[in-house]
N, C-alpha and C positions, 0 to 999 in steps of 0.2 A: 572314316566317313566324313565328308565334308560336304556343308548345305550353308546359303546363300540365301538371306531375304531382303528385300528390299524396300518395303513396305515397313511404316515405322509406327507402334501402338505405344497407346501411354493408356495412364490412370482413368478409367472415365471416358477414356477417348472413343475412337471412331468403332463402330461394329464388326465382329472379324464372325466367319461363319465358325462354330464350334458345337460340332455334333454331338449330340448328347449330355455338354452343359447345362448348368444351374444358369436360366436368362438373365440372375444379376450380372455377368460377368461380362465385361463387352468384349474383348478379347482375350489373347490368351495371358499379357502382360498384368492386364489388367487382373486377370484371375490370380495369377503368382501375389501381386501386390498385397490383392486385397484377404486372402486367405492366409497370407504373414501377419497382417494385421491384426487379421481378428481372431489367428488362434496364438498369438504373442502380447498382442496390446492391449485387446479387448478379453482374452484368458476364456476363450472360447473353444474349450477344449473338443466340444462333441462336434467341431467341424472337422477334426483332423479323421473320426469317423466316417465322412461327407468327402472328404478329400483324398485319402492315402486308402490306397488296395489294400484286405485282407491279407494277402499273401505277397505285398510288396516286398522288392530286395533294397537294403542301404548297404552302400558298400560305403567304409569307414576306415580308412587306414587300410589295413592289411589282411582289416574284417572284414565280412559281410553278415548285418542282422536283416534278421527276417521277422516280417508280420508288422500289421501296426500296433498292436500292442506294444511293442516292444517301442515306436514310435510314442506312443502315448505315456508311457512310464518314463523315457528320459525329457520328455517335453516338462513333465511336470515334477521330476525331478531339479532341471537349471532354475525352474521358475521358483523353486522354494529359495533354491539358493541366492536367484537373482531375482526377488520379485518387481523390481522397477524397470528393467531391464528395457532399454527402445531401442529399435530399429532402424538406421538408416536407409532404405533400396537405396541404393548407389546407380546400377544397372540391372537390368532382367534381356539375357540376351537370348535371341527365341529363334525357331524355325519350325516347320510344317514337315512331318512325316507320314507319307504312305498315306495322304488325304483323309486321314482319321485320326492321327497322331500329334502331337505337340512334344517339345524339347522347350527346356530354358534353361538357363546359365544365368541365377542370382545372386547376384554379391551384395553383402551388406554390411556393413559397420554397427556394432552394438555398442551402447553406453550402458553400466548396469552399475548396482553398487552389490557387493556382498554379506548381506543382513540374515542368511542361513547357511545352516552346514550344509558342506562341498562333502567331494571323495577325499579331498585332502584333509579335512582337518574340522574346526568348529569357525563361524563365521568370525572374517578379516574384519567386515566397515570397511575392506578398503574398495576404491572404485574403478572400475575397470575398463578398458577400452580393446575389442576383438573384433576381427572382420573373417567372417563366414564366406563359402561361396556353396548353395547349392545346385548341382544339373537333375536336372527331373523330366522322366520320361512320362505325359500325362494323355491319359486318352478318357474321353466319356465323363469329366468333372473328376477322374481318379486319377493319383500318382502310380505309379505300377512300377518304379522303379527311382533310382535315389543314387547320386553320388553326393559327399557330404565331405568338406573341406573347411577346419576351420582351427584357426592360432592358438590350438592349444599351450603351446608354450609360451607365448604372448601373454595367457590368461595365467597360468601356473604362476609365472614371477613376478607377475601384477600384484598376485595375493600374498606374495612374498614368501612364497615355498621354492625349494630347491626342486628343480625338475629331476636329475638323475636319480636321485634319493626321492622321489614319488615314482617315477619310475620303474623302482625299484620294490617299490612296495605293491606294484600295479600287478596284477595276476594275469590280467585277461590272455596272455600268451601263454600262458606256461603248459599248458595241456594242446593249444591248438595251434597247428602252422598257419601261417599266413596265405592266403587264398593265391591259386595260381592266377596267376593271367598270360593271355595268349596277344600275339602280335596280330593288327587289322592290316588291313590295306585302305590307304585313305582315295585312292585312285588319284587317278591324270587331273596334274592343275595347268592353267591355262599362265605360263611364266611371269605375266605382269600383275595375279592377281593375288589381293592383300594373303588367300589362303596358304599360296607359293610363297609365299614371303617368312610367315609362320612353320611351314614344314621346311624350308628351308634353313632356318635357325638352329631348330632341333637338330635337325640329320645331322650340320656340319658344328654349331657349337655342344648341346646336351649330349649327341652319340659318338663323334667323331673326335671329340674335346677340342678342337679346334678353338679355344675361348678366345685367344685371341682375334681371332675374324670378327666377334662378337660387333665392333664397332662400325659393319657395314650396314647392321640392321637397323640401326636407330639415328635419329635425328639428335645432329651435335646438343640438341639443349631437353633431350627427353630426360622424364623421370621416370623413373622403377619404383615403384613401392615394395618394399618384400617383407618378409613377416616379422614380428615383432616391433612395428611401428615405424621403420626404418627406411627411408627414401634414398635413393641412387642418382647417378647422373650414369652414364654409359660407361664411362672410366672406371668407376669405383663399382660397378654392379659386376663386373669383370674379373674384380679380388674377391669378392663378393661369390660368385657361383664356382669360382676354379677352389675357392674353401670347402663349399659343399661338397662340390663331386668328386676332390681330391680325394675323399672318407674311404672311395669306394671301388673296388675292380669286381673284373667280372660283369660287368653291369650291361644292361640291356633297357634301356630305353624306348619305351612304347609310347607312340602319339596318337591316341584313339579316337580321337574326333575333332575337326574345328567345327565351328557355327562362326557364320557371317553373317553381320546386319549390315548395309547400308545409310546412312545417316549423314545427308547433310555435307558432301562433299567428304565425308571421313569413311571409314570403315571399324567399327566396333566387333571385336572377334572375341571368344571364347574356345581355349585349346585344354583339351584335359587329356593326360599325360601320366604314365606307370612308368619307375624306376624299380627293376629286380636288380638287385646288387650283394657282394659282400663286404659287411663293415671291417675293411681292412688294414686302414691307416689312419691314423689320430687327425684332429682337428676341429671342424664345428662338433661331431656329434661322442666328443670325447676320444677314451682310451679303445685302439683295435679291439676289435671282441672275435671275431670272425665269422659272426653271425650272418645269416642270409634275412635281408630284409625286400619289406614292399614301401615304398614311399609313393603315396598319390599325390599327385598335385591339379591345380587347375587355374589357367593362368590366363589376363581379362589384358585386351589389346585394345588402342586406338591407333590405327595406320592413317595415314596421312602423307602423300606424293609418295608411295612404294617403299616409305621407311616409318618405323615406330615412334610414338611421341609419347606415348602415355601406356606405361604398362602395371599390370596388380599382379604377381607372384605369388601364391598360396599353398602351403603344403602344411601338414601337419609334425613338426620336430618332436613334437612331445609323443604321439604314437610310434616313430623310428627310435626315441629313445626307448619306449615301453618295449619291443620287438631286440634291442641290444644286451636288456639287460635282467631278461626273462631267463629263470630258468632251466629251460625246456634246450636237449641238449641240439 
């Protein structure tokens, strides 16, 4: 699926019609904003009640949880562990569905310090730096659906634990397979536009491996951010992702949706993206296991003259390790 807006909302800003919203909310931007806010900063838990469907789905890695309960129990679980914890919005990238519907695509940067017990261990002190992305599917002031991308692994070695070896100690696969997923059709793009530009990366560098080509997409002085706090030039993002996907055969690469904003002579895009693979050759994600894994990602674009200037890369390493070294046969 691919959708296009052109219309640009911020904090506070201009009115957007939103049916069945809370009137504090002026649009949809503005909604994402201010309910991170205030159930992160402000520890306003009974709004995640006011915001998130009963019966919502978060898909998590390789998981999918259900209910907001279950929403409400890890909210305040981080928050024990991270109770200082701020929020950067970076971006909130949006679009309008089926004239009753709303999407967004939030990326954020967290500062937190580690002052309570984790799943890892008894509290670091030490202080952490992690960038989230979530897509939320919201209709009537409720989330009704959830994709949730965030540097686990980035957080893990921050606090100064070994990821393979938590990993390892991680359960939550050992009884359950990792959730299928099916291939969409994004439909016909029009050649010159930023969303052609994005499915066309994918097709020929992500599915095709073609990584070399990789340097048509981007502007000789663009940067990459990718996870673990680690910035790119075009050149080195190139050693860089032929590491990653080297891990893997068999693999099938799904590109499930862009979102385009419009902005100011640029193009601000959001592409969220499923890798089914098996872990079959050493490198980023260790020793072969031959495991069949799911890796989600969700990756935040600024196009600029029909080439990329500013890209965010997010995936979770630390859930593909949890999935290599589970168990379950």
């Amino acid at each position: 699926m691919i959708y296009t807006e052109t219309k640009e909302y911020r904090l506070n800003g201009e009115n957007q019609e939103l049916p069945g919203f809370d009137q504090k909310y002026s649009n949809i931007v503005d909604y994402i904003l201010k309910i991170t806010e205030e159930i992160w900063e402000q520890r306003a838990i009974w709004v995640i009640y006011d915001t998130y469907a009963k019966d919502l789905v978060v898909h998590a890695g390789g998981l999918d949880i259900q209910g907001v309960e279950e929403v409400v129990k890890s909210t305040l679980l981080t928050l024990s562990s991270f109770p200082d914890r701020k929020m950067l919005g970076e971006a909130v990238i949006w679009s309008e569905e089926f004239g009753d519907a709303f999407y967004s695509s939030h990326r954020i940067l967290s500062h937190a310090t580690n002052t309570g017990k984790t799943a890892h261990g008894t509290a670091t002190g030490k202080r952490v730096e992690f960038r989230t992305i979530a897509d939320c599917v919201i209709k009537s002031n409720m989330i009704i659906e959830e994709w949730l991308v965030r540097d686990n692994l980035h957080l893990i070695e921050q606090l100064g634990f070994d990821p393979v070896e938590e990993a390892k100690k991680d359960n939550r696969y050992e009884a359950i397979k990792p959730v299928d997923v099916s291939p969409s059709k994004l439909g016909d793009l029009d050649s010159e536009s930023p969303a052609n530009l994005i499915q066309q990366l994918f097709q020929r560098v992500y599915s095709d491996r073609t990584i070399s080509d990789i340097g048509a997409f981007y502007h000789t002085d663009a940067v990459i951010h990718g996870i673990r706090n680690k910035d790119y030039n075009a050149s080195n993002f190139e050693r860089h992702l032929f590491e990653i996907l080297s891990c893997f055969t068999k693999e099938k690469v799904i590109l499930e949706r862009i979102t385009v904003n419009k902005k100011n002579g640029e193009h601000e895009l959001a592409a969220r993206w499923v890798l089914k693979a098996q872990h079959a050759r050493g490198g980023f994600f260790g020793i072969p296991s031959g495991k069949q894994i799911i890796l989600r990602g969700i990756n935040h674009y600024i196009v600029k003259d029909s080439r990329i200037i500013e890209e965010w890369m997010l995936f979770d390493g630390y859930d593909v390790l949890c999935q290599i070294n589970n168990e379950r046969s």
